[in-house]
MOPAC internal coordinates of N, CA, C and O (Angstrom, degrees):
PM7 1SCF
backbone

  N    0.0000 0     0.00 0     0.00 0    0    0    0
  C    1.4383 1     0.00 0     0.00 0    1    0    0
  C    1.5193 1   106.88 1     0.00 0    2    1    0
  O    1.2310 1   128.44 1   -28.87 1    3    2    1
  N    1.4570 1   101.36 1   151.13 1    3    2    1
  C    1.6505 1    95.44 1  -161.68 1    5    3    2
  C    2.1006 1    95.72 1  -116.16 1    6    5    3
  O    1.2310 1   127.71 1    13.79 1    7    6    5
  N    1.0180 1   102.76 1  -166.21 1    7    6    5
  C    1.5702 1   108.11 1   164.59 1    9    7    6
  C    1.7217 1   106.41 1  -175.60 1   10    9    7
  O    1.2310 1   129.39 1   -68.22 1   11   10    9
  N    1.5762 1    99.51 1   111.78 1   11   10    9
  C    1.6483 1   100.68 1  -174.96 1   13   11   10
  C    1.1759 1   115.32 1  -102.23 1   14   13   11
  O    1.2310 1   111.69 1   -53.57 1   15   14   13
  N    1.5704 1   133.27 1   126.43 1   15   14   13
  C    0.7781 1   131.45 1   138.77 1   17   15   14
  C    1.5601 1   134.07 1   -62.81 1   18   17   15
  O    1.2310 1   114.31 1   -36.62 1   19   18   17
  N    1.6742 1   128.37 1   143.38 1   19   18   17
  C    1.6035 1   137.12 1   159.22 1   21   19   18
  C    1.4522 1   100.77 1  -121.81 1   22   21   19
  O    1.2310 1   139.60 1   -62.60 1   23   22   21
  N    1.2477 1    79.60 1   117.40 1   23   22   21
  C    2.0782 1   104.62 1   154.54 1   25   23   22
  C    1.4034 1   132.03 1  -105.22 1   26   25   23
  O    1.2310 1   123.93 1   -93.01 1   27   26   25
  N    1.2644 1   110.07 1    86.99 1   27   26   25
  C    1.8152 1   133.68 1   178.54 1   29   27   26
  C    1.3977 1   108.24 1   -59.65 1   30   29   27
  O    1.2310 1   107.35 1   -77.13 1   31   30   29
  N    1.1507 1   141.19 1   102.87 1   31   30   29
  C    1.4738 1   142.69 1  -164.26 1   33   31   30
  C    1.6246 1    88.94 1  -106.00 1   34   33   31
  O    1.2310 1   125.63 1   -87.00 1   35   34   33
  N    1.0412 1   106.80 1    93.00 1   35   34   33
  C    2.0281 1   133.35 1  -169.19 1   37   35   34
  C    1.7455 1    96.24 1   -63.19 1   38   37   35
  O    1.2310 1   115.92 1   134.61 1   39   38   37
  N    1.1991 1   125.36 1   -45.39 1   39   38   37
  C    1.2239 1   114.07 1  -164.25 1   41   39   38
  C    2.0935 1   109.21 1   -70.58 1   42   41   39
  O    1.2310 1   120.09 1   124.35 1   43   42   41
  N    1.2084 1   117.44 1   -55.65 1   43   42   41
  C    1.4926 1   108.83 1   169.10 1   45   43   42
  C    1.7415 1    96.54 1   -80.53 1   46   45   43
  O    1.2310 1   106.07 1  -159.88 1   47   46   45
  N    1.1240 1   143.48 1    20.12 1   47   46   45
  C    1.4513 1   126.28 1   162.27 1   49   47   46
  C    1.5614 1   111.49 1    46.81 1   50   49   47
  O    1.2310 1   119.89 1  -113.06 1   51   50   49
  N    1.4631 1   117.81 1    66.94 1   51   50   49
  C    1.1605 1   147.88 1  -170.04 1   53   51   50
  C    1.7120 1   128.58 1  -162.62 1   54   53   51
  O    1.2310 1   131.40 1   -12.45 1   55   54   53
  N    1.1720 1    95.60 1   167.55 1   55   54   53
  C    2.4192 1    80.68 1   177.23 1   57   55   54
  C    1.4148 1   100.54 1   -97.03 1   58   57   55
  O    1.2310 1   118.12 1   -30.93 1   59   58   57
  N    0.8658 1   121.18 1   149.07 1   59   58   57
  C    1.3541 1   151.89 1   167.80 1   61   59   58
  C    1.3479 1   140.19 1   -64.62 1   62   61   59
  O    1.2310 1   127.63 1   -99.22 1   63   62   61
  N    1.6231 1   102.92 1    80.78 1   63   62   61
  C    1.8098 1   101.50 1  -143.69 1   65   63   62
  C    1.1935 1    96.42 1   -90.14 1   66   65   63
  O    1.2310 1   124.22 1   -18.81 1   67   66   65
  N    1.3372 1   109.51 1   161.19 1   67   66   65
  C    1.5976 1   104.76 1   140.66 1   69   67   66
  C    1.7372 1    96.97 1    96.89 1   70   69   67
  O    1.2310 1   113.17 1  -157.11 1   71   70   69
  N    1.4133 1   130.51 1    22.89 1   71   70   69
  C    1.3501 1   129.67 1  -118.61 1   73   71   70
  C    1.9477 1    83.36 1  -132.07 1   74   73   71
  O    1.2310 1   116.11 1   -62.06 1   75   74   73
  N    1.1406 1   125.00 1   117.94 1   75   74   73
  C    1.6847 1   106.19 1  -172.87 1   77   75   74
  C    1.9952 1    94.71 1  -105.44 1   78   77   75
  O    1.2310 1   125.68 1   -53.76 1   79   78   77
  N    1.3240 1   106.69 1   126.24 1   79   78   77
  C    1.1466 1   129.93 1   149.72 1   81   79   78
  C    1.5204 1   139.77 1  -129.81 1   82   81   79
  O    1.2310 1   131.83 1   -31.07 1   83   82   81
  N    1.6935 1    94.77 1   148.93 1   83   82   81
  C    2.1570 1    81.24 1  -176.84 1   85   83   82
  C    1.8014 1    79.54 1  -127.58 1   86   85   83
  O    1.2310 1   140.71 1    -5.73 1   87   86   85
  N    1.3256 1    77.41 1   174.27 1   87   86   85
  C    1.1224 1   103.19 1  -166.29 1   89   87   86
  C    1.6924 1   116.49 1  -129.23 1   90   89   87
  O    1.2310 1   117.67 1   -61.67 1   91   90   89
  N    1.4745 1   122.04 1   118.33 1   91   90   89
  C    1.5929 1   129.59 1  -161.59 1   93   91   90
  C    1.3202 1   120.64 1  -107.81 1   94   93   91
  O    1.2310 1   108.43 1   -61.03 1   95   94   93
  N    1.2542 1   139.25 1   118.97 1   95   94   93
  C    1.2568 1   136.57 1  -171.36 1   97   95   94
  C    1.4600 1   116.21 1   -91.07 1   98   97   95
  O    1.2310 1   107.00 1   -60.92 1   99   98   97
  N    1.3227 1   141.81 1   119.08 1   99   98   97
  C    1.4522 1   151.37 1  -166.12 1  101   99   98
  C    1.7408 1    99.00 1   -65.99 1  102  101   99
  O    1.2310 1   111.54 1   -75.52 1  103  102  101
  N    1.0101 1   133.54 1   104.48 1  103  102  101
  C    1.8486 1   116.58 1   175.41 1  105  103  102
  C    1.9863 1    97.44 1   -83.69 1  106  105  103
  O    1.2310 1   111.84 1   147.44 1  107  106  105
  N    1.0984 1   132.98 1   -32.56 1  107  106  105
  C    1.4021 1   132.00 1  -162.49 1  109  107  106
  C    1.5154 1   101.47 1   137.00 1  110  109  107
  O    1.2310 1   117.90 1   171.60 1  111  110  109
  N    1.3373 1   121.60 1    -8.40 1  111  110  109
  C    1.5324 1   104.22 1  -153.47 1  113  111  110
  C    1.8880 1    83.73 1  -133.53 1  114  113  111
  O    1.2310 1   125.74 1   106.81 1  115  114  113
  N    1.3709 1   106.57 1   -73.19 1  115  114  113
  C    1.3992 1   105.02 1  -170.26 1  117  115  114
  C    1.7404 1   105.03 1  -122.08 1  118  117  115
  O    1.2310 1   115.02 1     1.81 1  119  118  117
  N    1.1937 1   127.05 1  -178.19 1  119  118  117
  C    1.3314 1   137.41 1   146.90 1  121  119  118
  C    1.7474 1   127.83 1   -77.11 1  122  121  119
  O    1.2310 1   131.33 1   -62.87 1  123  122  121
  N    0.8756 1    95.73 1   117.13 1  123  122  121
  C    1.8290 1   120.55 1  -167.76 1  125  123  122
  C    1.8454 1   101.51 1  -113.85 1  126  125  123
  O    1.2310 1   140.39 1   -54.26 1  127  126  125
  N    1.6261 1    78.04 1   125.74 1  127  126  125
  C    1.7278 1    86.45 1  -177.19 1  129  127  126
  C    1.5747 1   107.48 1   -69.61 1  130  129  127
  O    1.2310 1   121.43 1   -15.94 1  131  130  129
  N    1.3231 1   114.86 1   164.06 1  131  130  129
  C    1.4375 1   120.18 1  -177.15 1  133  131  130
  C    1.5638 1    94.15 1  -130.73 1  134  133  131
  O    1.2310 1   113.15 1   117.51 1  135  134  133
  N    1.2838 1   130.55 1   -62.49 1  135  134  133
  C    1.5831 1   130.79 1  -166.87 1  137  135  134
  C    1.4746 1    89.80 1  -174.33 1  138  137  135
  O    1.2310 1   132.57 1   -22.77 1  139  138  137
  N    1.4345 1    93.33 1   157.23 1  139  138  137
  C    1.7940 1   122.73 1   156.01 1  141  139  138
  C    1.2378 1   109.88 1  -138.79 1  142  141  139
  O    1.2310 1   122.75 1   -15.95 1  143  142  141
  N    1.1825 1   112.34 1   164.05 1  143  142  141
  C    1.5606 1   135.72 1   179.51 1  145  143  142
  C    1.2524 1   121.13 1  -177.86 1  146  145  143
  O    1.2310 1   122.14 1     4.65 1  147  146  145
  N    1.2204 1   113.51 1  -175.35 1  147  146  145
  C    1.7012 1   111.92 1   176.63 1  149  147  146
  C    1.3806 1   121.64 1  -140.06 1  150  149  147
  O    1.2310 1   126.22 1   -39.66 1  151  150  149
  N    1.2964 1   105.64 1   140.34 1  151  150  149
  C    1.7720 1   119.33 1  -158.19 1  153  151  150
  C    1.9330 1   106.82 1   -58.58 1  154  153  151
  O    1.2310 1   133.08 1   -54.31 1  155  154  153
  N    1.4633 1    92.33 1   125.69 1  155  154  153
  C    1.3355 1   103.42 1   164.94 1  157  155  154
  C    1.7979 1   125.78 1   -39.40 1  158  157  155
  O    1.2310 1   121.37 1     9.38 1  159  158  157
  N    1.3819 1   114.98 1  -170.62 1  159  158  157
  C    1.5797 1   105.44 1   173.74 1  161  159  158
  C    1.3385 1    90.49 1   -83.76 1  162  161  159
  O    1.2310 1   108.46 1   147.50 1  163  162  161
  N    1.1945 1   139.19 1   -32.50 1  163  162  161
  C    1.6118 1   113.90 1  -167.71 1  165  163  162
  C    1.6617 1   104.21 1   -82.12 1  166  165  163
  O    1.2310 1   116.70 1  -157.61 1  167  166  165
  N    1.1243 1   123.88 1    22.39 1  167  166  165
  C    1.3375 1   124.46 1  -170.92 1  169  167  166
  C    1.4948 1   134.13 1    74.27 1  170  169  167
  O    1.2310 1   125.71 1  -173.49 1  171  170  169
  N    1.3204 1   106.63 1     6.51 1  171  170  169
  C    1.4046 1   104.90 1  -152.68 1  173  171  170
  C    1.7470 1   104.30 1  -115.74 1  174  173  171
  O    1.2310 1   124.90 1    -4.96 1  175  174  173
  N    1.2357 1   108.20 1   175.04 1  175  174  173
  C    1.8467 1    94.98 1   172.10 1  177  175  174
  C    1.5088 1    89.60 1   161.38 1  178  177  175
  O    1.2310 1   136.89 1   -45.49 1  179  178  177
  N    1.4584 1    84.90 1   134.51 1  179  178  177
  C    1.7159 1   108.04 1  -145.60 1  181  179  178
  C    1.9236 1    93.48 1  -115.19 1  182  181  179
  O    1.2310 1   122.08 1   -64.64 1  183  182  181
  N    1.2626 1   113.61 1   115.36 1  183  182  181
  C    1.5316 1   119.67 1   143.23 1  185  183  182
  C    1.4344 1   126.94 1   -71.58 1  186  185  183
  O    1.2310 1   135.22 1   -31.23 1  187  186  185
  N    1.5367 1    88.15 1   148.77 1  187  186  185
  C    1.4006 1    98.83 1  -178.45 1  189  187  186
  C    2.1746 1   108.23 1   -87.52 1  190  189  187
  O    1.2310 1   105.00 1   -77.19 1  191  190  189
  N    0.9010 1   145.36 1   102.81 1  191  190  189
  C    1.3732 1   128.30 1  -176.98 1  193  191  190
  C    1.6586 1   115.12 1  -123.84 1  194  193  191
  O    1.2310 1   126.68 1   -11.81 1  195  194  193
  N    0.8780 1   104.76 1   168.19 1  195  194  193
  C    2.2747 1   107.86 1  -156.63 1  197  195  194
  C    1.3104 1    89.21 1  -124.41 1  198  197  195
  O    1.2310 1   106.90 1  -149.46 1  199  198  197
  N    1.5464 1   142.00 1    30.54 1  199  198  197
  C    1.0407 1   102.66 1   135.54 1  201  199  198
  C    1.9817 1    89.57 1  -173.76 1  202  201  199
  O    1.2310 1   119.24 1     2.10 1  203  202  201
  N    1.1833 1   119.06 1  -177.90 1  203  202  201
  C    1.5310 1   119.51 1   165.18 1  205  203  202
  C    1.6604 1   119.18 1   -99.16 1  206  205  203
  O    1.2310 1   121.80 1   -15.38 1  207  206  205
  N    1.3527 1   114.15 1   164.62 1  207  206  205
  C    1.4912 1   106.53 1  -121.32 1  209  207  206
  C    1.4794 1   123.28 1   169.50 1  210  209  207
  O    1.2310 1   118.31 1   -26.57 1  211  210  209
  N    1.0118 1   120.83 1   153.43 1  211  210  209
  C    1.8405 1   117.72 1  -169.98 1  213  211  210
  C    1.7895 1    82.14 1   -99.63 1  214  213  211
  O    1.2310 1   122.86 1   -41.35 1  215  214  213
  N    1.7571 1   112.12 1   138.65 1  215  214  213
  C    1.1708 1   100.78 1  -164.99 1  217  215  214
  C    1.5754 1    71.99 1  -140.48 1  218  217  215
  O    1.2310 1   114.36 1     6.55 1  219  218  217
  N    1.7523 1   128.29 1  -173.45 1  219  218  217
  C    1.0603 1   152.34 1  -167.64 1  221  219  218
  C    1.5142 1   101.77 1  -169.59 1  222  221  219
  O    1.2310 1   129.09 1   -65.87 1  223  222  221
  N    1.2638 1   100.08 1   114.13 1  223  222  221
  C    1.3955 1   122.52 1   136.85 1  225  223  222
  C    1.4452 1   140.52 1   -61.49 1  226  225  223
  O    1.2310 1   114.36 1   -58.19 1  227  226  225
  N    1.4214 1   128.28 1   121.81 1  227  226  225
  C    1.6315 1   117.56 1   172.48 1  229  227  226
  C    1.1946 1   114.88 1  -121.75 1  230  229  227
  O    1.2310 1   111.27 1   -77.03 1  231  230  229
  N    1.1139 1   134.04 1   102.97 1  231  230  229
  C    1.4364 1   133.97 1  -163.90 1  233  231  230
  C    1.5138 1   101.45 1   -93.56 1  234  233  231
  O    1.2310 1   103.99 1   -52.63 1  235  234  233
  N    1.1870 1   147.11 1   127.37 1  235  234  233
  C    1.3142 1   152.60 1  -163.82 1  237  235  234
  C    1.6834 1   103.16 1  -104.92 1  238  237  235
  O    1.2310 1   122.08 1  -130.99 1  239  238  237
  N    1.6379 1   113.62 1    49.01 1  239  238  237
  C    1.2966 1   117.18 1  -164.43 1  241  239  238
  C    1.9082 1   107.59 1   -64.65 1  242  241  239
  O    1.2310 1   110.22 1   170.89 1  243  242  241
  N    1.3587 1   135.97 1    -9.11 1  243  242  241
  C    1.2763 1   114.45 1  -159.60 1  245  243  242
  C    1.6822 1    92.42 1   -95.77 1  246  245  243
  O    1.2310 1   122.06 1  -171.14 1  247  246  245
  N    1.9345 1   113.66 1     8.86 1  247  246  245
  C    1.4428 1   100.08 1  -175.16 1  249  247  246
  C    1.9481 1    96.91 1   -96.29 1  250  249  247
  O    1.2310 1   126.45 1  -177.42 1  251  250  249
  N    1.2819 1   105.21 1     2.58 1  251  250  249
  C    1.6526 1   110.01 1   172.74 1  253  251  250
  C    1.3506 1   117.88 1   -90.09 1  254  253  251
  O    1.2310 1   120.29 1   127.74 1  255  254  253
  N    1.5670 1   117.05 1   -52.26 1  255  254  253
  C    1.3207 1   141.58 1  -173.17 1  257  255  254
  C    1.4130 1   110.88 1  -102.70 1  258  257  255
  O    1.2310 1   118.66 1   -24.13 1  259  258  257
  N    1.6995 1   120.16 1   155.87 1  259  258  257
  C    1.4620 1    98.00 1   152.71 1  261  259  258
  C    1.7312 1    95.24 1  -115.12 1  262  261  259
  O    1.2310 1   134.03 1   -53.60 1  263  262  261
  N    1.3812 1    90.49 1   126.40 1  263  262  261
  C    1.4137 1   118.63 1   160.02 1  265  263  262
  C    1.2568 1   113.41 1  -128.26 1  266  265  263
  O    1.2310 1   129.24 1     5.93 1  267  266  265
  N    1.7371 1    99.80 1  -174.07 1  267  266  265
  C    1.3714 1   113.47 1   175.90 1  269  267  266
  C    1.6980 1   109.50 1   -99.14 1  270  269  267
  O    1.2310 1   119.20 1  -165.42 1  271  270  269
  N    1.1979 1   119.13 1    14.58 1  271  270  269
  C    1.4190 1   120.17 1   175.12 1  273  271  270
  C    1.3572 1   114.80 1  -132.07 1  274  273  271
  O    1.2310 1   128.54 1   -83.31 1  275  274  273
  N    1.4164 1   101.16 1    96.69 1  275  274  273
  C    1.7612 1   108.07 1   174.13 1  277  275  274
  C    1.0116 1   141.17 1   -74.83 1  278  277  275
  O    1.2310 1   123.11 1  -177.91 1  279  278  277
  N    0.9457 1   111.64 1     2.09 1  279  278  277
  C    1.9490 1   140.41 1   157.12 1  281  279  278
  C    0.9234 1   122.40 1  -159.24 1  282  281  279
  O    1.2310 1   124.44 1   -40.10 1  283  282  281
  N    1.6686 1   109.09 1   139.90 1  283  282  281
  C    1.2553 1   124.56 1   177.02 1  285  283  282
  C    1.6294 1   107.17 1   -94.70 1  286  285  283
  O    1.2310 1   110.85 1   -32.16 1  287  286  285
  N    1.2578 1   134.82 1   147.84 1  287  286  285
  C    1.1321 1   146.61 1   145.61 1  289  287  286
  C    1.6911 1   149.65 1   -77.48 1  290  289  287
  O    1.2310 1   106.77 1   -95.78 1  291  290  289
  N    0.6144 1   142.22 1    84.22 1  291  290  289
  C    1.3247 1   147.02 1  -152.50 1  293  291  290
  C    1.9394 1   118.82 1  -115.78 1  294  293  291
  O    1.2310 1   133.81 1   -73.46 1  295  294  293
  N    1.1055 1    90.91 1   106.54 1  295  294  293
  C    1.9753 1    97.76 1   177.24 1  297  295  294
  C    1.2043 1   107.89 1  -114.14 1  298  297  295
  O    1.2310 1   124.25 1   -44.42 1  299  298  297
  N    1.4533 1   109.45 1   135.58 1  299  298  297
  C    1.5447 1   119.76 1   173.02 1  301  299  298
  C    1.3580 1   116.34 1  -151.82 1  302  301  299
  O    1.2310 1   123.27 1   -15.65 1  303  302  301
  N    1.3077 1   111.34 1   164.35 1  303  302  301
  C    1.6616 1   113.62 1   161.21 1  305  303  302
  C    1.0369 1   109.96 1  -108.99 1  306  305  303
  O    1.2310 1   135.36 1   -58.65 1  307  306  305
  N    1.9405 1    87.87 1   121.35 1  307  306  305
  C    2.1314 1   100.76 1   167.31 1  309  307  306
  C    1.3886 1   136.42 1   -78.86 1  310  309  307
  O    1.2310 1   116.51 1   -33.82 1  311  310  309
  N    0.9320 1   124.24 1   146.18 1  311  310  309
  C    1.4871 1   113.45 1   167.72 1  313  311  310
  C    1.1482 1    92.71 1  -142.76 1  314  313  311
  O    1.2310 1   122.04 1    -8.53 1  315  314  313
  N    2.0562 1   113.70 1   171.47 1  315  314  313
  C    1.4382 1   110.70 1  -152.62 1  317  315  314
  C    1.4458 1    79.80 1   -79.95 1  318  317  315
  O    1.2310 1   133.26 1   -11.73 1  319  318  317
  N    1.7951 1    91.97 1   168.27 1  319  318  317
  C    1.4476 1   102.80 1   171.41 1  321  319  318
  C    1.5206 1   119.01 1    98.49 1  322  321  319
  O    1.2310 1   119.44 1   143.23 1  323  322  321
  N    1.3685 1   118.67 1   -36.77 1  323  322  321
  C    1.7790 1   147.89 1   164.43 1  325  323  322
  C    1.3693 1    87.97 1   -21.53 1  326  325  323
  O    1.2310 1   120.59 1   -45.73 1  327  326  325
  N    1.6420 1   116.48 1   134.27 1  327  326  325
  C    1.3483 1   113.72 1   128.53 1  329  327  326
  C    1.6594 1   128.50 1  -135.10 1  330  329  327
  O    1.2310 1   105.84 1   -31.70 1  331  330  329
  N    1.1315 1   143.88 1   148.30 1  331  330  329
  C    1.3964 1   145.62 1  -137.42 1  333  331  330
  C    1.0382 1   101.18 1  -114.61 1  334  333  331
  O    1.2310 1   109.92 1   -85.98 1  335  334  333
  N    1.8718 1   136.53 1    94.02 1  335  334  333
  C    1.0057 1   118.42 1   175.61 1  337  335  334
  C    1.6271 1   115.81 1  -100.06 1  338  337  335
  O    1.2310 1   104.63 1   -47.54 1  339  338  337
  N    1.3814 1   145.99 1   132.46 1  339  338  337
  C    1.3901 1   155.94 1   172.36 1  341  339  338
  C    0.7857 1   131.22 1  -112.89 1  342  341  339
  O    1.2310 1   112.13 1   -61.01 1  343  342  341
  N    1.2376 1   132.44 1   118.99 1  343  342  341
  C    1.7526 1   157.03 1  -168.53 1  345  343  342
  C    1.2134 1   101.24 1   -93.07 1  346  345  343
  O    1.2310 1   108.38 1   -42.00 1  347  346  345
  N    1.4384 1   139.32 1   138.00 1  347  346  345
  C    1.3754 1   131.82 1   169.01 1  349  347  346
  C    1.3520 1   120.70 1  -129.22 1  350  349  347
  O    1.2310 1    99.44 1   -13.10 1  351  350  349
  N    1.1630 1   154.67 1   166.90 1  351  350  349
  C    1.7083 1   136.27 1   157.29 1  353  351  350
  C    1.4085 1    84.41 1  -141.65 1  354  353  351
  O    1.2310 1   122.14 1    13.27 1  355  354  353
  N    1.6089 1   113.51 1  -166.73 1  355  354  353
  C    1.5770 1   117.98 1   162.07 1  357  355  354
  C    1.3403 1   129.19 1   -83.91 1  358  357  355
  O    1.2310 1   132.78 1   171.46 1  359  358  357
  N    1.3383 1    92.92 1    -8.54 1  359  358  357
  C    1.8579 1   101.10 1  -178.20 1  361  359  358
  C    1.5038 1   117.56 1  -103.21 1  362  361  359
  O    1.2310 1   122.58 1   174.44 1  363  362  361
  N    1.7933 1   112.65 1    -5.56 1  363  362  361
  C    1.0149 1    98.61 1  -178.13 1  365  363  362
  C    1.8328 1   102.11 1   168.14 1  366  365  363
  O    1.2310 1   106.90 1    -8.23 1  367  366  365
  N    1.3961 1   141.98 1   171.77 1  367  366  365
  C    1.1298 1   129.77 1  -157.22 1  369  367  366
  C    1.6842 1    94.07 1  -155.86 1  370  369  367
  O    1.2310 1   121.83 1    -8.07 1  371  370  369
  N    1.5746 1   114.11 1   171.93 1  371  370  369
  C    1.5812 1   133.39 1  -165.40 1  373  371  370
  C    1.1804 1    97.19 1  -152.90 1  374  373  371
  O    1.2310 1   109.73 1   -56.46 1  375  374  373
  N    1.4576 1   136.87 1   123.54 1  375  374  373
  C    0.9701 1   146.70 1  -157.68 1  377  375  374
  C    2.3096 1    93.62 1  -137.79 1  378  377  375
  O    1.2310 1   129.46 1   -36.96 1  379  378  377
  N    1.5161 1    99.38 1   143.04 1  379  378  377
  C    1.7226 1    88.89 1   158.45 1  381  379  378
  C    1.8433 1    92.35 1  -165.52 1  382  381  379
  O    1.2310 1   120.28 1   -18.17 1  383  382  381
  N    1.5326 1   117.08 1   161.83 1  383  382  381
  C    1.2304 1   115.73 1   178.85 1  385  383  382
  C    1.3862 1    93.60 1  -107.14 1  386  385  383
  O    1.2310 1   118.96 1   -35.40 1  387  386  385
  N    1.5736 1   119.60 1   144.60 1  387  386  385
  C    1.2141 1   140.45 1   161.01 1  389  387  386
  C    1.4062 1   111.66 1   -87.27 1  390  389  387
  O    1.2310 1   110.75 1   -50.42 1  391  390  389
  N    1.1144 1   134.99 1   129.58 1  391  390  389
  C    1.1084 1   157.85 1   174.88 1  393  391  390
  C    1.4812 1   110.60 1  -116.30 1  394  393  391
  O    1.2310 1   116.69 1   -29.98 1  395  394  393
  N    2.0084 1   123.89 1   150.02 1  395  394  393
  C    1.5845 1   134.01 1  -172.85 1  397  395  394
  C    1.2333 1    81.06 1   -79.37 1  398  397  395
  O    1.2310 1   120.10 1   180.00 1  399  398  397

């Protein structure tokens, strides 16, 4: 089972390459890494994960932009099929889950 993220870099109205995020799985107790990587040219970049789940995103946006916010944060609940789409600028970001 996979879980994809897209990162829309809103200000040139394009995806957002080159973009390093990992990705943390909630067990009940703490946050447990799952993978990181970094977004393709179409923005996107797909984990592999074993099951659905309160997951976290960390987008390491101040290594794209220069802003004053060097990561973005992102919590959700997965289920298979989920996909994570993210808007970013330097001042601030839009996050929503896609669901089939």
């Amino acid at each position: 089972m996979s879980l994809t993220l897209r990162v829309v870099d809103s200000v040139r109205g394009r995806p957002a390459a080159e973009l390093p995020v990992r990705l943390d799985r909630y067990d009940g107790n703490t946050w447990q890494a799952v993978d990181e990587g970094v977004t393709g040219g179409a923005g996107e970049l797909a984990f592999a994960v074993a099951e659905a789940g309160l997951y976290r995103a960390r987008a390491a946006i101040g290594q794209y932009f220069t802003t004053k916010f060097p990561e973005i944060q992102i919590i959700f609940e997965f289920t298979p099929g989920d996909r994570v789409e993210l808007q970013v600028t330097p001042a601030g970001y839009s996050a929503c889950l896609v669901t089939p």
